[in-house]
C-alpha positions as CSV (number, residue, x, y, z in Angstrom):
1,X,37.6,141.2,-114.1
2,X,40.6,140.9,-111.6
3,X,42.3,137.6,-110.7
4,X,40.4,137.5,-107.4
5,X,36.9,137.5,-109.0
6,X,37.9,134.8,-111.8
7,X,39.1,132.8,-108.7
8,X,36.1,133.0,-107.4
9,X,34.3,131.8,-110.0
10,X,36.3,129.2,-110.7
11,X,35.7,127.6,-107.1
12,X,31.9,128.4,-107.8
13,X,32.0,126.5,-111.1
14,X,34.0,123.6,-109.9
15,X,31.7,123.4,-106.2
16,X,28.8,123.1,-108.6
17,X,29.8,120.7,-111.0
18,X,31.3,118.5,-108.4
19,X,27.6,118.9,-106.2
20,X,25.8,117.9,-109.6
21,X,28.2,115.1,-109.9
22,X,27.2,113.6,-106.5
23,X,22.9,114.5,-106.8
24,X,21.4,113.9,-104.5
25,X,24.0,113.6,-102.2
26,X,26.9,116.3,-101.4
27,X,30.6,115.7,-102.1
28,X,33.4,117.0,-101.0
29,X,37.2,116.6,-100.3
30,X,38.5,114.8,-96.8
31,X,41.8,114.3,-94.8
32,X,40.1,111.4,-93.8
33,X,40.6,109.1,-96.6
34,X,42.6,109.9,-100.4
35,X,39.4,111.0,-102.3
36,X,36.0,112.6,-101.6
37,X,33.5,112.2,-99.1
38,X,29.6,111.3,-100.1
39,X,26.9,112.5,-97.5
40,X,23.5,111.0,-98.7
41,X,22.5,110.8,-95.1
42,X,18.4,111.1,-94.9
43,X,17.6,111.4,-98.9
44,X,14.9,108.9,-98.8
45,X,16.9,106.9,-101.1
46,X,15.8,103.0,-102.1
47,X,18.8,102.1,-103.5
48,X,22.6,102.9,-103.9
49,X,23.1,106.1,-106.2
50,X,25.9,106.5,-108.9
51,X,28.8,108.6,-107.5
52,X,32.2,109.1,-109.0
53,X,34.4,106.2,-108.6
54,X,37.3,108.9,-106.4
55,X,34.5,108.4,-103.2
56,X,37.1,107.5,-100.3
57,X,33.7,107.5,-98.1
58,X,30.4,106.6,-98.0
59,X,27.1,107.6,-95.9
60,X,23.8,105.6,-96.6
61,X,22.4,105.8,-93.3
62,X,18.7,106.8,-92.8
63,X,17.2,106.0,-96.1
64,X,15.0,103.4,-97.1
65,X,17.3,101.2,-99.1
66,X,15.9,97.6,-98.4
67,X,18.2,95.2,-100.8
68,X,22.0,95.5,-101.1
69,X,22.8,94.2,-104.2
70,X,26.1,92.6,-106.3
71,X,26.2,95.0,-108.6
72,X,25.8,97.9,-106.0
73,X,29.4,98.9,-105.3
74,X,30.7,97.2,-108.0
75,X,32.4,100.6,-109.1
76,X,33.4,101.7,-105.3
77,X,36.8,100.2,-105.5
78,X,38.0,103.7,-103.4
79,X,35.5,103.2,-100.3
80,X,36.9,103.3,-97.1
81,X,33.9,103.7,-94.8
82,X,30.7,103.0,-95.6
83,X,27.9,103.7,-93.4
84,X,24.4,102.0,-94.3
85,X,22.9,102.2,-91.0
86,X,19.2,102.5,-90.3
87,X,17.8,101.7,-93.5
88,X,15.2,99.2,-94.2
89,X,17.5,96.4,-95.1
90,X,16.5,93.0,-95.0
91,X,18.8,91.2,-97.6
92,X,22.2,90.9,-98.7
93,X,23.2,89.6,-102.2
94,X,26.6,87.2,-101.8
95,X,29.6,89.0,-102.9
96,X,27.9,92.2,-102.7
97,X,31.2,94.0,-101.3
98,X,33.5,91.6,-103.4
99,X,35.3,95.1,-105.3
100,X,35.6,96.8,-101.7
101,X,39.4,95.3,-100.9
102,X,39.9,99.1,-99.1
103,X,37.3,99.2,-97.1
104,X,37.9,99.5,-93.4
105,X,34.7,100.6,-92.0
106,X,31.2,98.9,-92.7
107,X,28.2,100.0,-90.4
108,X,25.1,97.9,-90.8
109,X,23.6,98.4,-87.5
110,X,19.5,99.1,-87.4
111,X,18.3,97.5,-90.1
112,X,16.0,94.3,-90.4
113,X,19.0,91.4,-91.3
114,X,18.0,88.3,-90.0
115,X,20.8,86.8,-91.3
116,X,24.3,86.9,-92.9
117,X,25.1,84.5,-95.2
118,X,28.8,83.2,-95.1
119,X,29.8,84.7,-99.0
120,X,28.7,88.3,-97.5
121,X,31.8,89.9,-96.6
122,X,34.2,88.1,-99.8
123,X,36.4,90.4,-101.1
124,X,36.5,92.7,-97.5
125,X,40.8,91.7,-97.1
126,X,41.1,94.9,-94.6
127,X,37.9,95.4,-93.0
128,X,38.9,96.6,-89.5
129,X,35.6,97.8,-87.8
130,X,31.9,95.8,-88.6
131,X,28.8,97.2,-86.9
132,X,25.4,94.9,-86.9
133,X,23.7,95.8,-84.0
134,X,20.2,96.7,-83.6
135,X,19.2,93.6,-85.9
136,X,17.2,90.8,-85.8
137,X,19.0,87.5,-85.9
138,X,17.6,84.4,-86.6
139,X,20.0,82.5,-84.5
140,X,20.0,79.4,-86.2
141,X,22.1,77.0,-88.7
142,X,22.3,79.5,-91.2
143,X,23.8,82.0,-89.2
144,X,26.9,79.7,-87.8
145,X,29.4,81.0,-90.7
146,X,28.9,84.3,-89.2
147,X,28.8,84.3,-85.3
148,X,32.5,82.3,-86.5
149,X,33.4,85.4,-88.6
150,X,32.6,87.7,-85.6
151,X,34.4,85.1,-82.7
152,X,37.8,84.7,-84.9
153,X,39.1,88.3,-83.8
154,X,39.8,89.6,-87.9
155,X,37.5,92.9,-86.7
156,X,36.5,94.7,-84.2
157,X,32.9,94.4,-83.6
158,X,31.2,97.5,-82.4
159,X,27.7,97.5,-80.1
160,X,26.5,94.0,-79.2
161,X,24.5,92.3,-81.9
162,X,21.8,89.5,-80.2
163,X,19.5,86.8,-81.6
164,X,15.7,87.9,-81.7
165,X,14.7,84.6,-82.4
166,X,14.2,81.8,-81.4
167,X,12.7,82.5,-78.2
168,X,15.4,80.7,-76.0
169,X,18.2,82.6,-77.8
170,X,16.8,86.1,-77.5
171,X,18.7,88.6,-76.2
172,X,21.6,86.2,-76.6
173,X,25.5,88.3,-77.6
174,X,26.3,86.5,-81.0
175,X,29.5,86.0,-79.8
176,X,28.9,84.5,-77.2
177,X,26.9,81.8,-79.0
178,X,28.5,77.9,-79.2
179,X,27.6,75.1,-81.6
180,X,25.4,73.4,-78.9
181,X,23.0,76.2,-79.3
182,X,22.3,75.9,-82.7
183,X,19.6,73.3,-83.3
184,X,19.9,71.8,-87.2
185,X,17.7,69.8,-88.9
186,X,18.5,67.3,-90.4
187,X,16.9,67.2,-93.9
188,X,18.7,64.0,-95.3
189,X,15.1,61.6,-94.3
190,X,11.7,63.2,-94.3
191,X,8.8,61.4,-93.0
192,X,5.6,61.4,-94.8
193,X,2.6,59.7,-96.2
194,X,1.4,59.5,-99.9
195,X,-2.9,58.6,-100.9
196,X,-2.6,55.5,-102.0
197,X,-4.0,54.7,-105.6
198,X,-4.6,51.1,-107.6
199,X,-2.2,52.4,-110.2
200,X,0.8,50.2,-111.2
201,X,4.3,50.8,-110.6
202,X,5.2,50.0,-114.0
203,X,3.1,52.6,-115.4
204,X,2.8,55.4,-113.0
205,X,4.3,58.9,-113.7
206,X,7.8,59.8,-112.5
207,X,7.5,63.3,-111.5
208,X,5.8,64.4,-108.7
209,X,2.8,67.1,-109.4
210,X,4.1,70.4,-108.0
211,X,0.3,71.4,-107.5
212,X,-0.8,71.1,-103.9
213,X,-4.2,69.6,-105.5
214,X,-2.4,66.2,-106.9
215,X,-1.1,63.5,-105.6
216,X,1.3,60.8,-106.2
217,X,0.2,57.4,-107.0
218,X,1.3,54.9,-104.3
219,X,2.2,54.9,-100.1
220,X,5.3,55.9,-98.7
221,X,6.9,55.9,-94.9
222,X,10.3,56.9,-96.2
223,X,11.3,59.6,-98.3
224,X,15.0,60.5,-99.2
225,X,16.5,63.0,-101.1
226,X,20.5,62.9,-102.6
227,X,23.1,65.1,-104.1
228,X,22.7,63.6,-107.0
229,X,21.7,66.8,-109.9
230,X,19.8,64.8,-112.6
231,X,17.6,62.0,-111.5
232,X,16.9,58.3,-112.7
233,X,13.9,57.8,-114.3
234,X,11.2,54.9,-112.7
235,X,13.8,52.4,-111.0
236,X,13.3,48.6,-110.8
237,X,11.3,47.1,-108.1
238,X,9.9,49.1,-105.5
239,X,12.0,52.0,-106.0
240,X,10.9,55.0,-107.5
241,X,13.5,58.2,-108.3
242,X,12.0,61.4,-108.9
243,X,12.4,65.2,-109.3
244,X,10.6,67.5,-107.1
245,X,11.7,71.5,-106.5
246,X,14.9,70.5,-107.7
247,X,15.6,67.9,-105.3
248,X,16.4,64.3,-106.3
249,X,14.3,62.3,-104.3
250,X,13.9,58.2,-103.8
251,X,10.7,56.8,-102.8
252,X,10.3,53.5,-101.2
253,X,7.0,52.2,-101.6
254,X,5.0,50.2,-99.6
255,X,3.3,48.1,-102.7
256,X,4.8,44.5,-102.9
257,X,5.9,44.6,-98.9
């Protein structure tokens, strides 16, 4: 077998390990980036494959990947560009790009994000160009962190990405977005009304019945939660401390008023 047949086999050899190395997707070397290059465009793929950790570039796009998780490119420390656009995605895990400190490129646009939590991009030190277009933003409290991220000038924000909701804010440019548009609630003092029992302060239970069919024993106006992690037991007087959903919350009663 002359040299020019064993070369040829070679390349055959190494084209097939390094396709079987990248299944489903197809590998191969760029100019683009030091590394390869991993098309998985269209592969009806739910979640992030294993690829070989030399992967200078990355496309997702047009699967049906609906979660992006922390531990998803956890090995990608090469990535470059990476292209997720047009899946189903609806959620994005904090510090899910935290390893990605060469990444340059990130293209989320057509998905379903209706939000972008402020511990998103950690760990992105040279992202350069962010697309989120074609998504629908819940343009409220949550989302302040971000429509800050996109208004300091760190990338270059490609298409225009828009509330959805609420109403008044639809069609709204996210960067064009002010505090004074925001409406927060305040959840410091909830208002509400407890059945009232005959059962005695002194003796009632202090936790709240997390079942919709039970109630708690006495009348309140004014309900208040606090930062505080583990709560009181029953309090003197009037004052009752409980724990409900993890909240620490102080009920004034109305008995003895």
């Amino acid at each position: 077998m002359n040299e020019t047949l064993w070369t040829l086999v070679f390349c055959a050899l190494l084209f097939e390990a390094m396709t079987e190395a990248c299944s489903p997707c197809t590998c191969r070397s760029t100019l683009d980036c030091t590394g390869r290059s991993a098309d998985c465009e269209a592969k009806a793929l739910t979640q992030v494959p294993t690829l070989p950790s030399d992967v200078c570039q990355l496309d997702l796009g047009r699967n049906k990947i609906t979660t992006i998780k922390e531990s998803d490119f956890i090995s990608f420390t090469n990535l470059v560009t990476l292209d997720l656009n047009h899946n189903s995605i609806t959620t994005i895990d904090d510090n899910a790009f935290r390893n990605l400190t060469k990444l340059e490129q990130l293209f989320l646009d057509g998905n379903s994000i209706n939000t972008i939590k402020n511990g998103t991009f950690i760990g992105l030190s040279n992202l350069k160009e962010l697309a989120v277009y074609d998504n629908p933003f819940h343009c409220d409290c949550e989302l302040i962190g971000f429509v800050d991220f996109l208004k300091s000038g760190r990338v270059t924000v490609s298409g225009t990405p828009q509330c959805s909701t609420p109403e008044n804010l639809n069609g709204t440019s996210l960067v064009n977005l002010s505090a004074s548009n925001f409406t927060c609630p305040d959840i410091t003092t909830v208002s509400t009304t407890i059945p009232e029992t005959s059962y005695d302060m002194n003796s009632m239970s202090t936790t709240i019945p997390e079942t919709e069919s039970e109630t708690i024993y006495t009348t309140t106006e004014n309900i208040e939660t606090t930062s505080e992690t583990n709560c009181s037991p029953l309090e003197k007087g009037n004052v009752l401390v409980v724990t409900y959903l993890s909240l620490c919350i102080i009920v004034q009663t109305m008995i003895g008023l």
